[in-house]
N, C-alpha and C positions, 0 to 999 in steps of 0.2 A: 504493500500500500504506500509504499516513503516512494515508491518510482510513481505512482499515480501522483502523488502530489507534487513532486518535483515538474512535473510534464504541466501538468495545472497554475505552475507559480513559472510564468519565462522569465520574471526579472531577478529570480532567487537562482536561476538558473546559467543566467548571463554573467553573474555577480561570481561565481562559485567556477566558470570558463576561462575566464579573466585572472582569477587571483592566481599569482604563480606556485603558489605553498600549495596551493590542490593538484596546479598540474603538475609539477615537477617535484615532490616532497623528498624526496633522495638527495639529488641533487641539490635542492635549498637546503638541507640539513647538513650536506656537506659543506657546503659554502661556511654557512655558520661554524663549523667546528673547527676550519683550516683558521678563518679568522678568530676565533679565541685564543687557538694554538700560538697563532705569532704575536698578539697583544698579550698573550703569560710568557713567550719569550721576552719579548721587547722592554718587558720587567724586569725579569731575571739577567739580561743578558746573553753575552754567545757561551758558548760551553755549557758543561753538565749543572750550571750552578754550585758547583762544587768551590770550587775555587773562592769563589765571592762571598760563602760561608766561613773559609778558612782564614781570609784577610783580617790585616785588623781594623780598627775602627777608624772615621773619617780618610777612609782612601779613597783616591782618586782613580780613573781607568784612563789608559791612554793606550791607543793603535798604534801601534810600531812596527816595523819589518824586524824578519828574525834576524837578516846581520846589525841594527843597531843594538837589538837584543844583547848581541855575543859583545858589541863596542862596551855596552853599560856593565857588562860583568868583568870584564877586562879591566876597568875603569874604577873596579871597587864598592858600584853605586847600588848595588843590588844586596839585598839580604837573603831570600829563599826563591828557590822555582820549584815549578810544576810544570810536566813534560805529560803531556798524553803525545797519542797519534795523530791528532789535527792540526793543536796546538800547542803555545809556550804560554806560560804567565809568570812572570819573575816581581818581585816584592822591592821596591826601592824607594828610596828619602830618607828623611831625617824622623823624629820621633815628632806626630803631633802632624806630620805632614807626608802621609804614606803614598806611592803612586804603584799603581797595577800597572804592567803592563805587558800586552796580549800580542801576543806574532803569530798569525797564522802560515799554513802553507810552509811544513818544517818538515825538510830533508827526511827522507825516511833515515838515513844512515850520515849521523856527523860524530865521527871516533875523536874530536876536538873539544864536545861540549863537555864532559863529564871530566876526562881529567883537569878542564880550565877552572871549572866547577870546584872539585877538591884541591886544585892549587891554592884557588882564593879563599877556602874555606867556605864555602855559603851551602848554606841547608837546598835540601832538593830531594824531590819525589818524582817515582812515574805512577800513572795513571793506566792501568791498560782498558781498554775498548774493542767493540768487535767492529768497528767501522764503520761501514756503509747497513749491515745489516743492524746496527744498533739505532742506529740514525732513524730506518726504515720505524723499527718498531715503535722509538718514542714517537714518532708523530702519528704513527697509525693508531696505537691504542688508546689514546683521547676520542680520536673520531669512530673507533668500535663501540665505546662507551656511551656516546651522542647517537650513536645510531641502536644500542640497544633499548636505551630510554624512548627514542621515536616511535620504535618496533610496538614498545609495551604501551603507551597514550593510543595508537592508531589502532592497537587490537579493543583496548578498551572503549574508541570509537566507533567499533565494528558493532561490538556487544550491543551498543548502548540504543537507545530507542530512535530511531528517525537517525542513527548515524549522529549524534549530536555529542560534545565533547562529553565525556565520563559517564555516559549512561542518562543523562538530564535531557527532558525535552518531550518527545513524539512517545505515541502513545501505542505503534504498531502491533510491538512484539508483547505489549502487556493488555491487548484486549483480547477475547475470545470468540471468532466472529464466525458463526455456525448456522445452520437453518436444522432446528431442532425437529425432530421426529414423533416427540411425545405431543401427547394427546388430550383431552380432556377426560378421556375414560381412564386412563394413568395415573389420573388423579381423583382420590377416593376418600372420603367421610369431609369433604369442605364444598360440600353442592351449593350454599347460599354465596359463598366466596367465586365461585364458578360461575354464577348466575350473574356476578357482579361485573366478572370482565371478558362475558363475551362480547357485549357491545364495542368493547376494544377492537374485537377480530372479526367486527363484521366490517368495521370502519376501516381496519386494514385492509379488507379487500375488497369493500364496496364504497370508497371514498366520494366518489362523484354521488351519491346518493345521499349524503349527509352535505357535503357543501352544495347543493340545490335547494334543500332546504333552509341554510343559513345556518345549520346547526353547527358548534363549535364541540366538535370533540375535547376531553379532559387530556391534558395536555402530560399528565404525572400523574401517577395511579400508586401509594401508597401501601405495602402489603405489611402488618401490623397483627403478630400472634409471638406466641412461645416457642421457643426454640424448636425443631422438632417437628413442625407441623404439615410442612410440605411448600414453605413460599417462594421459592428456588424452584420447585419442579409447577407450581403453577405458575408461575413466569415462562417457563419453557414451553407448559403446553400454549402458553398465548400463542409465542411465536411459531410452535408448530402446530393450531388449527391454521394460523393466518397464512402459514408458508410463507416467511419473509424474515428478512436475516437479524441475528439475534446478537447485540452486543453486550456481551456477559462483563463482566468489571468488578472487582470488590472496594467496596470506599475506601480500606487502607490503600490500598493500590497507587494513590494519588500523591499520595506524601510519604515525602522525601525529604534529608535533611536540607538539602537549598531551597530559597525562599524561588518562589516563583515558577518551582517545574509542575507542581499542582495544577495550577490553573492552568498552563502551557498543555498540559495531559486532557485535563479538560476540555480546552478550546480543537483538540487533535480530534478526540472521544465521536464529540458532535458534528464535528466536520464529516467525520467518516460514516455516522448514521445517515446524516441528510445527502450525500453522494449513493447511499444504497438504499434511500429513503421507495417503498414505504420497508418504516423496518423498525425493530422494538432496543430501546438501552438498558440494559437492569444490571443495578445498581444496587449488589449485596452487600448489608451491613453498614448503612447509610450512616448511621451515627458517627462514623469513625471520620466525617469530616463536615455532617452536618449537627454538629453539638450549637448549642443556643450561645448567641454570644452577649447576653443579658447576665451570664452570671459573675462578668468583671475579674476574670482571672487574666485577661490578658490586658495590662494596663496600656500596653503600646497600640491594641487593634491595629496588629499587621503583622503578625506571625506567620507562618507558610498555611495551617487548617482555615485562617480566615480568610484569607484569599482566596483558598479552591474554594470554599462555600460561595464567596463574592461569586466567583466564573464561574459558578456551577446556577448561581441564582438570575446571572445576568444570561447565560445561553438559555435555560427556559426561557426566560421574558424574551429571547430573540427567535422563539417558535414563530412561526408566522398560525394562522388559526384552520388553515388548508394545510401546512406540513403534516404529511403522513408519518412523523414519526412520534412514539409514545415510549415514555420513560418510565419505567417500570424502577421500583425501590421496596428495597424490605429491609425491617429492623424487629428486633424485639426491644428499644427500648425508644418506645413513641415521645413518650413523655420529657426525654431531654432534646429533642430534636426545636430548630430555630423555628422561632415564628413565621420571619419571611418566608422559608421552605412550604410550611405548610397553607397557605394562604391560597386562595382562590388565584386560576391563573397559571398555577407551578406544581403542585402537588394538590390537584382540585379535589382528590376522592381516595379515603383511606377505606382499605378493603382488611375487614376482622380475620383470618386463618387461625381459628381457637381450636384448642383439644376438640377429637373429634368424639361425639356423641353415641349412645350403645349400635344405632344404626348404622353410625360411620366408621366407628370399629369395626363393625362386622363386613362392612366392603371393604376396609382398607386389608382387611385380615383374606380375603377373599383374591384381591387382586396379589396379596405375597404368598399367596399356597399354587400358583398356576407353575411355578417351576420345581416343587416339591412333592414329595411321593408322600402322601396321607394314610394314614388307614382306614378301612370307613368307619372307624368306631370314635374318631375324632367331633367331635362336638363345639362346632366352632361358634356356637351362639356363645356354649356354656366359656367358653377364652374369653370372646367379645363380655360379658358382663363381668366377668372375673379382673378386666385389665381396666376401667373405670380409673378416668384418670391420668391415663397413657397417650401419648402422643404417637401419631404416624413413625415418626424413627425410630421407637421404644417396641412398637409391634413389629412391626420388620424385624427387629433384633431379636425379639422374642420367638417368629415362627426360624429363625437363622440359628438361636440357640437351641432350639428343639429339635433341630436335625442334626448338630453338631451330636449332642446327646445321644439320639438315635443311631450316628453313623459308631461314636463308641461304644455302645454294647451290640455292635455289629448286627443292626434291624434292616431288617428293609424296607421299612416303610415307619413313620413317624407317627407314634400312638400318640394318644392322648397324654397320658405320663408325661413322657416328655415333653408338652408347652405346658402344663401345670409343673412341670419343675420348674422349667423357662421363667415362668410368671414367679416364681418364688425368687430366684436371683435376680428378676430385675427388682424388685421390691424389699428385700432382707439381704442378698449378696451371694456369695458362691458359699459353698459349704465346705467346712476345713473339719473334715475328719482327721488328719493326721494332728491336728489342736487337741493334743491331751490333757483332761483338765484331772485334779483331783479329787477321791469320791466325796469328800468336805464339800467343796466347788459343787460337784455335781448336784447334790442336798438342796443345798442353797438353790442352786438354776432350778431346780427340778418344784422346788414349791415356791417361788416366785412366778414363774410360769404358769402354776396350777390356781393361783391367786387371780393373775387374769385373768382366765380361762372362766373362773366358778363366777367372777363378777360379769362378764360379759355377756354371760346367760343367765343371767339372772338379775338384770337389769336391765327396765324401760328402754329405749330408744339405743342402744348400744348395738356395736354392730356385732352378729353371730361369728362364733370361731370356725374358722376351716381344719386349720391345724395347731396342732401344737409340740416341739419339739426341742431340745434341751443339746444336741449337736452344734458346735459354735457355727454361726456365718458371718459374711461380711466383716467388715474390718476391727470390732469387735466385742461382738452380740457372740454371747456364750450360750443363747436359749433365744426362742422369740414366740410368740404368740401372732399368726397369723387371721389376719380379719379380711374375707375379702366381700365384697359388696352385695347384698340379696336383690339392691333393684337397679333396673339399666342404667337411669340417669340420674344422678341428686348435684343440685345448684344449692341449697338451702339448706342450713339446720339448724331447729329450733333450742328452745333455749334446756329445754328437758335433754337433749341429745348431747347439747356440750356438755351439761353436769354430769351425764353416763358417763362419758366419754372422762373425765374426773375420776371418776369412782376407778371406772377401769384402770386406768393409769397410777390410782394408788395403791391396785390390791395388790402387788406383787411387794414392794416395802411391808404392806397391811401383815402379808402370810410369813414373812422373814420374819418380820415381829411378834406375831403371835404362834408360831410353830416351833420357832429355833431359839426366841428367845434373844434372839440378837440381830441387828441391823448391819447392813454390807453396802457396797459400792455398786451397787449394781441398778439400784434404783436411781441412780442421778439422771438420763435425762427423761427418766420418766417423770422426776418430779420439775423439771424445767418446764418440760411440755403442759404438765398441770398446773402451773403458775403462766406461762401465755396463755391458757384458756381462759383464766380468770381474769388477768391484768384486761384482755380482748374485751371480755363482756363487760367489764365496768367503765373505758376509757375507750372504746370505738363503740360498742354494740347498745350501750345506753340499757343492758339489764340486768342494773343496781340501783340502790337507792344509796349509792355514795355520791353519783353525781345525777342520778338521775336521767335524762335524756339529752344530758350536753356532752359531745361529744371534747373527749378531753387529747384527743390524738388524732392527728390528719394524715391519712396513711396515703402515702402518693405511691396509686396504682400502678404494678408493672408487673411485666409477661415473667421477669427472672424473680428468680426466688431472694425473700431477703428485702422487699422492697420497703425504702427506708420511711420516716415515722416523724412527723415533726409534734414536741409534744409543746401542749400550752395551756398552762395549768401553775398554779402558785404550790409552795413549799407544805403549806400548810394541807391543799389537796394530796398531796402525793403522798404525806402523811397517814393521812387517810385512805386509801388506795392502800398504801404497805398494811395495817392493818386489815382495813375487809379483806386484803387477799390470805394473809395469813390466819384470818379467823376461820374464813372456807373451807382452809386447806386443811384445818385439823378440826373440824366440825365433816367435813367428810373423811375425813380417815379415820376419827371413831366410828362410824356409821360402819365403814365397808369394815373395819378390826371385827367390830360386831357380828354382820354378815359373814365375817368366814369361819368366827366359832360356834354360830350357829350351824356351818355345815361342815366341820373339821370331818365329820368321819369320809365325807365325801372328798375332800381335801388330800386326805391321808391315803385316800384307795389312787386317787390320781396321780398322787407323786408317785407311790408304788408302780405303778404301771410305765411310768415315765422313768421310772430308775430302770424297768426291767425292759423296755423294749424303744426308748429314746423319742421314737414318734408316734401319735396319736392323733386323728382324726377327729374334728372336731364332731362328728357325730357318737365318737366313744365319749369323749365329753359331757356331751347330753345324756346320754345313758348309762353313765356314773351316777349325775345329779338323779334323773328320774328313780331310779333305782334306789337311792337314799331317800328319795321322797317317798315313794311307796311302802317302803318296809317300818319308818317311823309315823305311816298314817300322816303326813303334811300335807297340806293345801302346796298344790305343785306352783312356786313361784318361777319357773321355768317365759323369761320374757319371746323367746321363738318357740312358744308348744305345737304350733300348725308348722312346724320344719319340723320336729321330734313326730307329730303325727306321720306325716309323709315318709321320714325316713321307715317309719314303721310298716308303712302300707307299703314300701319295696319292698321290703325284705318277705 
């Protein structure tokens, strides 16, 4: 593409014909290095420099022929020589007033000089040399040296983008310029996302039908979701329903440490869309050069990111309203992105790409099994409600893990086992059997876990156990209690539900406490998690009566985890706030201590089984508890009794 533009710029072209460093570079580097060579001679002097080191101080040089040379030794007037093969330099005057002087063009053979020399007494050296060939080398290897440095700038020339000094400039070799293949059926669980930017690809290819009517196509199509989701491959399907060439980019791409090759890339970028126009640019990871410049970090406003935003904001605005080309961008963090970017005009329509929902799980899970051998006892609803929560990337890994698994115990076909492990590693971690813990340790994990378990089911709005198991995973969970979702979709939960959700989170401290007698390390961040639940419902969820319905935390919404919290609220509230949370926190932890010695014996049966055989299904769970209910005549406080019916009616 640098040869199409050069062909397109004659006066960048005439400029670049003309200059002699382009056409003759060899040659002009020689030049230069012959002329260094004789301006560090003409410093130095003739000869090796040697000599002119040796001299003493304030001396003079003077030319002489070598017979006045042999007069002035004769004569007394000389104190030391130096004899090489070219030349003579002999040392004479008085002290305070030294003169050099240099005889070239000396006899190869004078059998007179040396004994004249020891007649008069005077000091004297020879120098030997290799002549002509020494000659040769000292001036060649400056100019090999000038030409290896040429070598290594003109290679790094080659590399660089558009041919520009050090890699700075043109944008060639850092765009990715494709006519993508994918599809809109390739793209699975973001149908409302889909709905949003086919108008895009019909306007790609039916343009004259839109500017008839005056309609102004959105000029920037903002793609805004959670990592994971797909906004990369629905970018691509745009450009491949529209069949039209696709400029892939990532925002760091742009920035460099010189000021000004950003925008220079930028202005390249767009140049090359509207030459292949109509044709789509996306622009992954936008934030990385479109950050808000409202937040005053940059006191100078002219650092190399504000710039490429400048050019990146000034070539929208120079869309014309007929240009067939549309700027595709995605980010997961919307929220720090600049004002002017998202304004009407420039980034006119931000399209949602959110986790995808029990139905979109089940296509996206649908469209990653077509290259996979299944078995038909796989049940891929029961995956899709099981993974609740999960992202397109997170499913692909999951049906990827599940074949991985299957090709190691040498299956031929991917059971169901195998994505319900899958699903446990993406969720709790890999499992480290060879983590041997001690049988103390084991006691411990084994009714901490059983603690969860008995509160989970046996508590209102809590979610039911799947598993439960006492094998370490993940980085370093020595037990985990498994909970996976009973209904397709949940956006909400109510206030009864975080309090379960409490209860559960304290019963494993509750059962250390009240079994063993002693408290461990093992509950920390279960008790973290239960103190953000609480801190949540009093200062964003408004249900407490410590503040009531004012919200006392502005939680600034974003797609990554961790999103940060601005709080605002006096010394005296937060005071308050530490107490109600810590009043809850042990006002539910008697409650559930309570709840588990009212059912220790059930308690005690489930550790046993968890010592003897490590995992248990949450359905032996439930028919632990029921079973202690029945034999002590209790009203069955069992909160999933229509999942313990069911399980019944399989069996």
């Amino acid at each position: 593409m640098s040869n199409q533009n050069n062909q397109n710029n004659p006066n960048n072209q005439d400029n670049n014909n003309n200059n002699f460093f382009n056409n003759n570079p060899l040659l002009a580097f020689a030049i230069f290095s012959i002329v260094v060579i004789m301006l560090f001679k003409s410093f130095v002097g003739e000869g090796d420099g040697l000599g002119t080191m040796m001299s003493p101080a304030n001396t003079k040089t003077k030319q002489v022929t070598y017979s006045e040379v042999k007069e002035l030794i004769k004569s007394g007037e000389i104190k030391s020589v130096k004899i090489t093969p070219s030349y003579i330099e002999a040392i004479g005057g008085s002290e305070g007033s030294f003169i050099r002087y240099t005889a070239q063009n000396v006899p190869a053979i004078d059998r007179e000089l040396i004994p004249l020399l020891e007649e008069k007494k005077i000091k004297y050296e020879g120098v030997m040399g290799n002549g002509l060939l020494s000659e040769l080398i000292s001036m060649l290897l400056p100019i090999l040296i000038f030409f290896a440095i040429w070598i290594f700038i003109a290679k790094r020339m080659q590399k660089g983008m558009g041919g520009s000094i050090l890699g700075m400039g043109k944008n060639d070799r850092m765009v990715d310029s494709e006519k993508p293949e994918t599809k809109f059926d390739d793209v699975a669980g973001a149908e409302e996302a889909k709905e949003e930017v086919k108008e895009i690809v019909d306007f790609l290819k039916y343009p004259e039908r839109y500017m008839e009517l005056g309609a102004k196509i959105p000029k920037g199509v903002l793609l805004v979701g959670p990592p994971g989701t797909g906004k990369t491959l629905l970018a691509k399907a745009v450009a491949g329903e529209a069949s039209v060439p696709f400029f892939s980019v990532s925002g760091s791409s742009f920035i460099e440490m010189f000021v000004g090759v950003g925008a220079s890339r930028v202005r390249d970028l767009f140049d090359q869309a509207k030459k292949a126009a109509p044709a789509i640019i996306f622009i992954d990871e936008i934030d990385a050069i479109g950050k808000s410049r409202a937040s005053g970090a940059n006191f100078g406003g002219n650092d190399e990111r504000e710039q490429t935003l400048n050019q990146l904001l000034a070539e929208m605005d120079g869309f014309g309203s007929n240009t067939p080309v549309i700027v595709l961008a995605a980010t997961n963090r919307p929220e720090i992105l600049d004002a002017a970017l998202l304004r009407a005009g420039r980034f006119d329509r931000q399209v949602l790409v959110d986790k995808p929902d029990y139905e979109g799980r089940l296509a996206i899970l649908q469209v990653h099994i077509k290259d996979v051998k299944l078995s038909k006892n796989v049940d891929l609803a029961a995956i899709a409600k099981a993974t609740a929560g999960l992202a397109g990337a997170d499913l692909a890994n999951i049906i990827n893990e599940g074949a991985l698994l299957a090709g190691r115990y040498n299956k031929k076909e991917i059971e169901q086992s195998d994505l319900m492990e899958a699903i446990e590693r993406a969720f709790v971690g890999l499992e480290k059997k060879n983590r041997k813990i001690n049988e103390t340790e084991k006691k411990i994990v084994a009714y901490h876990e059983s603690g969860h378990a008995l509160m989970a089911e046996l508590t209102k709005g809590a979610t039911r156990v799947t598993k439960v198991s006492i094998i370490p995973r993940g980085l370093g969970a020595l037990g985990y209690t498994l909970h996976l979702p009973d209904e397709e979709n949940r956006f909400l939960k109510q206030r009864h539900e975080l309090l379960a959700e409490i209860d559960v989170l304290l019963a494993g401290r509750a059962a250390e406490d009240v079994f063993l007698g002693e408290i461990s390390t093992g509950a920390g961040n279960d008790l973290q998690r239960a103190t953000d639940i609480i801190k949540a419902m009093i200062s964003v969820y408004g249900m407490s009566d410590v503040a009531g319905l004012m919200v006392l935390e502005k939680r600034q919404h974003s797609f990554l985890d961790g999103g940060m919290a601005q709080k605002d609220y006096s010394e005296k509230m937060a005071e308050q706030i530490d107490t109600t949370v810590k009043s809850m926190l042990d006002e539910h932890y008697s409650k559930v201590k309570q709840t588990l010695r009212d059912y220790s014996p059930a308690i005690e049966k489930m550790t046993s089984v968890l010592l003897d055989v490590e995992v248990i299904e949450g359905s032996k769970v439930r028919e632990i508890i029921k079973e202690y209910e029945e034999a002590n005549g209790l009203e069955s406080r069992l909160a999933h009794s229509e999942i313990v019916e069911a399980e019944e009616k399989g069996k």
